[in-house]
Structures are given as structure tokens and as C-alpha cells.
N, C-alpha and C positions, 0 to 999 in steps of 0.2 A: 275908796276901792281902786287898786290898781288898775291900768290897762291893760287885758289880756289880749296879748296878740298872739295867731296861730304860726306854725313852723314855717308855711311859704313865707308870710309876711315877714318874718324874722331875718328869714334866708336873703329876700331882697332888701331888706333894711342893711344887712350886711355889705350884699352886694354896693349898693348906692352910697356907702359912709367907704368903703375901705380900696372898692378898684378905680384905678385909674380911671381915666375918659375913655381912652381907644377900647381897653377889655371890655366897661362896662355897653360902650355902642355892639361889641363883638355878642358877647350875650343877649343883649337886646333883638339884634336882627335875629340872629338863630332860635330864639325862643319865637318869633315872632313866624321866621319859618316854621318851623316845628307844627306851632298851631294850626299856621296855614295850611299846609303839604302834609301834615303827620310825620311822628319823626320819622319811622321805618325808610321814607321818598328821602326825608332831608340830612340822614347822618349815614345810611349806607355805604355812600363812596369813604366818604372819609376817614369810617369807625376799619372798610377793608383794606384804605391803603396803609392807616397808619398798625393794624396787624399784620400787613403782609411786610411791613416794614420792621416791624418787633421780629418778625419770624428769618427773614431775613439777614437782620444783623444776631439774632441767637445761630445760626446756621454759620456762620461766618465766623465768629467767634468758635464755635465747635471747632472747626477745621483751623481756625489758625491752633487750639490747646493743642490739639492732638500733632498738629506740625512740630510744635513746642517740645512737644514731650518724646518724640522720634527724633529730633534733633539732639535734645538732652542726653537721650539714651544711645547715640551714635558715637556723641564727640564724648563726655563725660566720662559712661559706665564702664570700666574695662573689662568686669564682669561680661557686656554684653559681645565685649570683643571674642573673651575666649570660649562661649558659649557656641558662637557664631563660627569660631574654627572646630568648634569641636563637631558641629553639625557635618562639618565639610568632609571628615573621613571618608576614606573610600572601602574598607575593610570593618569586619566587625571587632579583629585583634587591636587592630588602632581606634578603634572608637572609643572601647575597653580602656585601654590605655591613657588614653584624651582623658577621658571621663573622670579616672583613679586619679592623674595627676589635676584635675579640675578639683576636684574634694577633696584632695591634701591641700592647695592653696586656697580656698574658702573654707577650712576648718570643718567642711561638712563631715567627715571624717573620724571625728569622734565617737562616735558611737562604735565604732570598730575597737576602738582602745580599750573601752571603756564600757562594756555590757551592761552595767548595774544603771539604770533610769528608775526613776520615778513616773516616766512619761508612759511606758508599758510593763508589762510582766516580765521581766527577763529572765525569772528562772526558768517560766514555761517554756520562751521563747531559747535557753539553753538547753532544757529537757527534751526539744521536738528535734531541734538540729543533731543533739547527741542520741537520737535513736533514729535518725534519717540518714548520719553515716554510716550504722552499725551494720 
């Protein structure tokens, strides 16, 4: 009949066959706190610094993407440039203008040439415009 051994014992069998000296004494003392102090006393500081350290470098990472991506969007987009002049109008006849020549060079524009879609009803949408000039 085999030896059945249970999960801790397994767990430490592990431990003692595969970590080093120094991890296995690190384990040892800590477990041996634990027991002592209860862990709640013996991993508290450590369990908050090393979240407040996770939380930390997640925060910092946030703000450097979003630097990243406002840099990206500065130097790269030229989209972003003429969107940005087009804001700056001072008039509504120039905004107008701004705009029009914005959606001829980003092709947004088509749908002007081009009424028949797929993407909505365009006869309706001819039907309503030809009895809203009448």
C-alpha cells in the first residue's frame, strides 16, 4: 500500500527538495511568524506596501500612455492639426468654410456626391429634403 501523504505535507516536501537555502530559511521564519503573531500582525505592512507599490507603478504607467498618446497625436496626426485650426475660427461664415474644406480633404464628403447608401434610407431622406424646400 502506498504512502498517502496530505496537501501540506506535499507542499513542504516540495518546498525542501526544490528552494534554495536562503528562500527555504525566508519561508521558514515567516511561517514561523505567522504562527506566532497570526498572520493578519505579520504580512500587513508588507502585503500594503507591496500594493501600494503595484498601485503606484499602474498610475504612472497610466499617465506616462496618455503622455504618449497626446505626444503621438500632436507631432504625427495632421488631422489633429487642422481640426485644431478649424476650432480657432472667429466667425461662423469661416468655420463653415474651415469645416467644408476639412471634408473635401478627408473625403468625409461623399455622401454629398453620392446620396444612394446602404447605411440609411436615402430615398426618404430625398423625399423629406424635396418637400422641406417646396
Amino acid at each position: 500500500r502506498p504512502l498517502m501523504i496530505g496537501p501540506l505535507w506535499a507542499w513542504a516536501l516540495l518546498l525542501v527538495e526544490y528552494l534554495p537555502g536562503p528562500t527555504l530559511t525566508t519561508v521558514a521564519i515567516i511561517t514561523g511568524l505567522c504562527l506566532r503573531f497570526g498572520t493578519y500582525s505579520v504580512l500587513r505592512v508588507p502585503l500594503l506596501c507591496f500594493l501600494s507599490t503595484l498601485l503606484t507603478a499602474d498610475l504612472l504607467l497610466y499617465g506616462a500612455v496618455r503622455l504618449l498618446v497626446r505626444v503621438v497625436e500632436r507631432v504625427c496626426v495632421e488631422g489633429y492639426k487642422r481640426r485644431d485650426r478649424l476650432m480657432r475660427r472667429s466667425d461662423y461664415d469661416a468655420w463653415i468654410h474651415a469645416g467644408s474644406e476639412l471634408d473635401r480633404i478627408e473625403g468625409l464628403d461623399a455622401w454629398k456626391r453620392e446620396p444612394e447608401s446602404r447605411a440609411y434610407n436615402w430615398r426618404q431622406v430625398q423625399a423629406v429634403t424635396r418637400r422641406l424646400r417646396s
